[in-house]
C-alpha positions as CSV (number, residue, x, y, z in Angstrom):
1,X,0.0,0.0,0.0
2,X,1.4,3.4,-0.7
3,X,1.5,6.5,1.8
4,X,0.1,9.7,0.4
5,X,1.3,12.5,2.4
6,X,-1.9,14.5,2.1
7,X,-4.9,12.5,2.2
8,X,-6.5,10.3,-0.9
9,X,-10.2,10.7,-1.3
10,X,-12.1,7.9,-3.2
11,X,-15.7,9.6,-4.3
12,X,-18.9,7.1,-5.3
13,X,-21.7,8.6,-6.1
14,X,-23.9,8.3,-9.4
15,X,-25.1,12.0,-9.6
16,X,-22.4,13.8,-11.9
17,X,-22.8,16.9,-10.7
18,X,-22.4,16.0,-6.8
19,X,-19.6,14.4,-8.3
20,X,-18.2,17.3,-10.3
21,X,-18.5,19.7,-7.4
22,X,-17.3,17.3,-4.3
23,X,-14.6,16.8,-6.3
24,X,-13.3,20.4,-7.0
25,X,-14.0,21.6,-3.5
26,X,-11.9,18.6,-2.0
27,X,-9.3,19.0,-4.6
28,X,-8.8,22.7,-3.6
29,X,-8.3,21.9,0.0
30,X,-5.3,19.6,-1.3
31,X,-6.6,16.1,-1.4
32,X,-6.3,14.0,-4.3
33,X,-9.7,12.2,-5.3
34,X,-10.7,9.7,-8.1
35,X,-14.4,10.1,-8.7
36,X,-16.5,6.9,-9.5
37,X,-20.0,7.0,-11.0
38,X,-20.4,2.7,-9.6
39,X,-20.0,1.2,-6.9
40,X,-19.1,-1.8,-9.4
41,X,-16.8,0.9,-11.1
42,X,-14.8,1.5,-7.6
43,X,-14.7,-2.2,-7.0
44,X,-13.3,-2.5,-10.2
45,X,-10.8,0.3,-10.9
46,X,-9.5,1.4,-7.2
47,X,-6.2,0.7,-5.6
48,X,-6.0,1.0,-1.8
49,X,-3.4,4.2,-0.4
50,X,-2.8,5.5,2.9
51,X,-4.0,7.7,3.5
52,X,-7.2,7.4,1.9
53,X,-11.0,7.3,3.0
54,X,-14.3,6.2,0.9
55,X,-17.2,8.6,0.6
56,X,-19.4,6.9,-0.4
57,X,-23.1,7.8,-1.4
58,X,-25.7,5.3,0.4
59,X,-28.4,4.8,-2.2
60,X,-27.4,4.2,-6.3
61,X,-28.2,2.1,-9.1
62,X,-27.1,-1.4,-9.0
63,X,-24.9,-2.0,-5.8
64,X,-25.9,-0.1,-2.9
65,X,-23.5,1.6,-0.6
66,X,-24.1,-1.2,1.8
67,X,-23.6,-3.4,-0.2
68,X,-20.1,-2.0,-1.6
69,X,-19.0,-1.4,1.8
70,X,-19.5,-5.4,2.8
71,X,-17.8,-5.9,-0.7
72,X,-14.6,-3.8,1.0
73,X,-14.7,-6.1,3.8
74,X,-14.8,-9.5,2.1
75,X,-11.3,-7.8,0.2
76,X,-9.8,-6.5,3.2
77,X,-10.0,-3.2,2.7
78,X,-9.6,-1.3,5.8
79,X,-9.9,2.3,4.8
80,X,-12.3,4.3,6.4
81,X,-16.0,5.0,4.7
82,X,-18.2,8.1,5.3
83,X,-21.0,7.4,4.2
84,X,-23.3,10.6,2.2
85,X,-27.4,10.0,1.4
86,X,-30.1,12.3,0.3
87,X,-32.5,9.9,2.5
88,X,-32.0,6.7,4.1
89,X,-34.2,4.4,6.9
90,X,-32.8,4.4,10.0
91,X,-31.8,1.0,9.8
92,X,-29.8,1.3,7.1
93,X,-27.6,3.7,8.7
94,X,-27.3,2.1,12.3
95,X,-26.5,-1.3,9.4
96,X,-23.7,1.1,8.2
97,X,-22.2,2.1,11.1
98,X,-22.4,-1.1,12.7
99,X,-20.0,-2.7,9.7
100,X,-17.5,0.0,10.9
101,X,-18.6,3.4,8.6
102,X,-16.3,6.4,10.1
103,X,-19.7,8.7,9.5
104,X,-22.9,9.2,8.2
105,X,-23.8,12.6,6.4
106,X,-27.2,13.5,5.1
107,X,-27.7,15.3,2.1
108,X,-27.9,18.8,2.1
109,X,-24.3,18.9,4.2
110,X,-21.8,21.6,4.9
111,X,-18.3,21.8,3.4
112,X,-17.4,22.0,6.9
113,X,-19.0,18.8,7.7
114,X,-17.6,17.7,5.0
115,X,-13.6,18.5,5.7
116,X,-14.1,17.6,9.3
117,X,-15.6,14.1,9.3
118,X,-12.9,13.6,5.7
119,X,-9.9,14.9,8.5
120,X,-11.5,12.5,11.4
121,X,-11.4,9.6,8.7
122,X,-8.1,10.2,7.6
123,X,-6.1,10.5,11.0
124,X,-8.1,6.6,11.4
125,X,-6.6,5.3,8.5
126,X,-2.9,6.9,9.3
127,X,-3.2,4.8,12.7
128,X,-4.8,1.6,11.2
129,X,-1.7,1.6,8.5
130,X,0.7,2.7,11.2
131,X,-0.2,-0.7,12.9
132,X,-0.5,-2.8,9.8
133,X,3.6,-1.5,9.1
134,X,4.3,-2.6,12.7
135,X,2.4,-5.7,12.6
136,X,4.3,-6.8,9.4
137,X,7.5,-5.9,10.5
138,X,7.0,-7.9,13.8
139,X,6.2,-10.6,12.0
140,X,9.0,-10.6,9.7
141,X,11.0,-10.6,12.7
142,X,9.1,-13.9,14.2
143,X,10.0,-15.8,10.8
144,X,13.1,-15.7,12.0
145,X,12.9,-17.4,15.0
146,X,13.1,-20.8,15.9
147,X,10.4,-23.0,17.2
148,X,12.0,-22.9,20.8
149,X,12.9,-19.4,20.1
150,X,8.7,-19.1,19.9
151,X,8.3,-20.1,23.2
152,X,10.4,-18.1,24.9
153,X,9.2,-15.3,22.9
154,X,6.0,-16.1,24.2
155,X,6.8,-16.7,27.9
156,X,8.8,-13.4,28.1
157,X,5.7,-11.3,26.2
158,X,3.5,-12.9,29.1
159,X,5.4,-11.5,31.4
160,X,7.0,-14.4,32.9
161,X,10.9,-14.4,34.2
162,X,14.2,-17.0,33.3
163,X,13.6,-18.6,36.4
164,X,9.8,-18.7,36.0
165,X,10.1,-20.1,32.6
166,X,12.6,-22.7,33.1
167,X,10.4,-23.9,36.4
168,X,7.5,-24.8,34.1
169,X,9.4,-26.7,31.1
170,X,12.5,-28.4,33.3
171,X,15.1,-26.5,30.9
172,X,18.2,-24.8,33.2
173,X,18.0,-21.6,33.6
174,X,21.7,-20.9,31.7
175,X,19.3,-22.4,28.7
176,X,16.4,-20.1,29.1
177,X,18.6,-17.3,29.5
178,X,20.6,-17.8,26.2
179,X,17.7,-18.3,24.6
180,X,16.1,-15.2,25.9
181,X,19.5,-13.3,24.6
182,X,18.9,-14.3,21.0
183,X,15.0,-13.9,20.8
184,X,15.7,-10.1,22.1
185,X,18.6,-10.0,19.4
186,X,16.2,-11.1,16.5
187,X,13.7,-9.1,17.5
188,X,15.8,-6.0,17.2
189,X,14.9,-5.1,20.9
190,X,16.9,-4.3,24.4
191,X,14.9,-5.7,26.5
192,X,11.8,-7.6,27.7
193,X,9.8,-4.4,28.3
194,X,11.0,-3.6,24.5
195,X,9.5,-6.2,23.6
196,X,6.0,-6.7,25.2
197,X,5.9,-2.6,23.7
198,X,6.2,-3.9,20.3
199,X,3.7,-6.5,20.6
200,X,1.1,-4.7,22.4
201,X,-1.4,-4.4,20.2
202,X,-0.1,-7.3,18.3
203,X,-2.0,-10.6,18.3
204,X,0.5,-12.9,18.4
205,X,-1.9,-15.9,17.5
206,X,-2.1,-14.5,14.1
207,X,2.1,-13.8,13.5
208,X,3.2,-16.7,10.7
209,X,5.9,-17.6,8.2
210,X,3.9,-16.0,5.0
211,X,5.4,-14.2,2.5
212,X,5.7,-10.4,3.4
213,X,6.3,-9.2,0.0
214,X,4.1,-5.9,-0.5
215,X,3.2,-4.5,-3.3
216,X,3.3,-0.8,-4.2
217,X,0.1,0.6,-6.1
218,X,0.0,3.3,-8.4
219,X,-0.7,6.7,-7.1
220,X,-4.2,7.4,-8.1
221,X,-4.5,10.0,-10.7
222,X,-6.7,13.2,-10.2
223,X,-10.1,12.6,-11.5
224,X,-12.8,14.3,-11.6
């Protein structure tokens, strides 16, 4: 995924002219924005960035916004979605914001609104890839250690000490220790307390030997 300094908006909406004028007013506050008349054309054409965020009009022909936004989900998209409609039942927006929408706005809305719910979107999707860069850098790390290495890693993340961890698998302490050494060393970290910090909002159950290779998208080009 590729960082964008400023902030990537990806427009849906099927009216033109909402289109045409989001799209100019965004663009003149300095964000970059690719304007899609589909949901199915989004679907099909968009590349995820970061920073980025989805606005995304509720009710069009064909795919609904619902509908696109549990498309996202099934892909893994994690970029945020505010959500824009002219009218919408009530259930349809608590449906929305229950599958994780950032915000609902309700046609007319102000360009200040606007800017602030884009801004509060943005600064989500800034910490959400912040944590997917740590998460896939801590697992590179893991790759590299060895099975025993694992445990360790996982007894010292828990919290537990040489002694206490030796005391509940039989191993000497000497053992533990020098195995404690070179999962610190892999790791890139000082010291236990390094370590649990790099983890903490990691779950480990998930860390794994996959391939890490990422690739990098295309900036999007300005479209409107």
């Amino acid at each position: 995924m590729q960082v964008l300094s400023a902030g990537h908006i990806y427009l849906v909406d099927d009216d033109a002219s909402i289109r045409s004028a989001l799209a100019g007013t965004l663009e003149r506050q300095g964000f970059s924005v690719n304007s899609y008349a589909s949901a199915a054309e989004f679907l099909q054409h968009a590349t995820p960035v970061s920073p980025s965020v989805v606005l995304l009009d509720m009710r069009m022909p064909g795919l609904s916004g619902i509908e696109c936004q549990a498309e996202l989900t099934n892909h893994g998209w994690t970029t945020p979605i505010i959500f824009i409609s002219g009218e919408s039942l009530p259930a349809q927006i608590v449906q929305a914001m229950k599958q994780g929408a950032s915000d609902f706005l309700l046609k007319p809305f102000s360009m200040q609104a606007l800017l602030v719910a884009v801004e509060r979107a943005l600064e989500r999707d800034r910490v959400i890839h912040e944590r997917l860069v740590r998460t896939l850098a801590v697992e590179k790390l893991y790759a590299s250690l060895t099975p025993r290495e694992r445990e360790v890693f996982e007894a010292i993340i828990a919290g537990k000490t040489n002694k206490e961890i030796a005391t509940g698998d039989g191993s000497a302490a000497a053992t533990i220790k020098l195995h404690r050494s070179r999962v610190l060393s892999k790791m890139q970290v000082e010291s236990a307390a390094e370590l649990i910090a790099l983890t903490s909002d990691i779950d480990i159950s998930t860390l794994s030997l996959r391939s890490l290779d990422v690739k990098q998208p295309l900036t999007p080009e300005r479209d409107h």
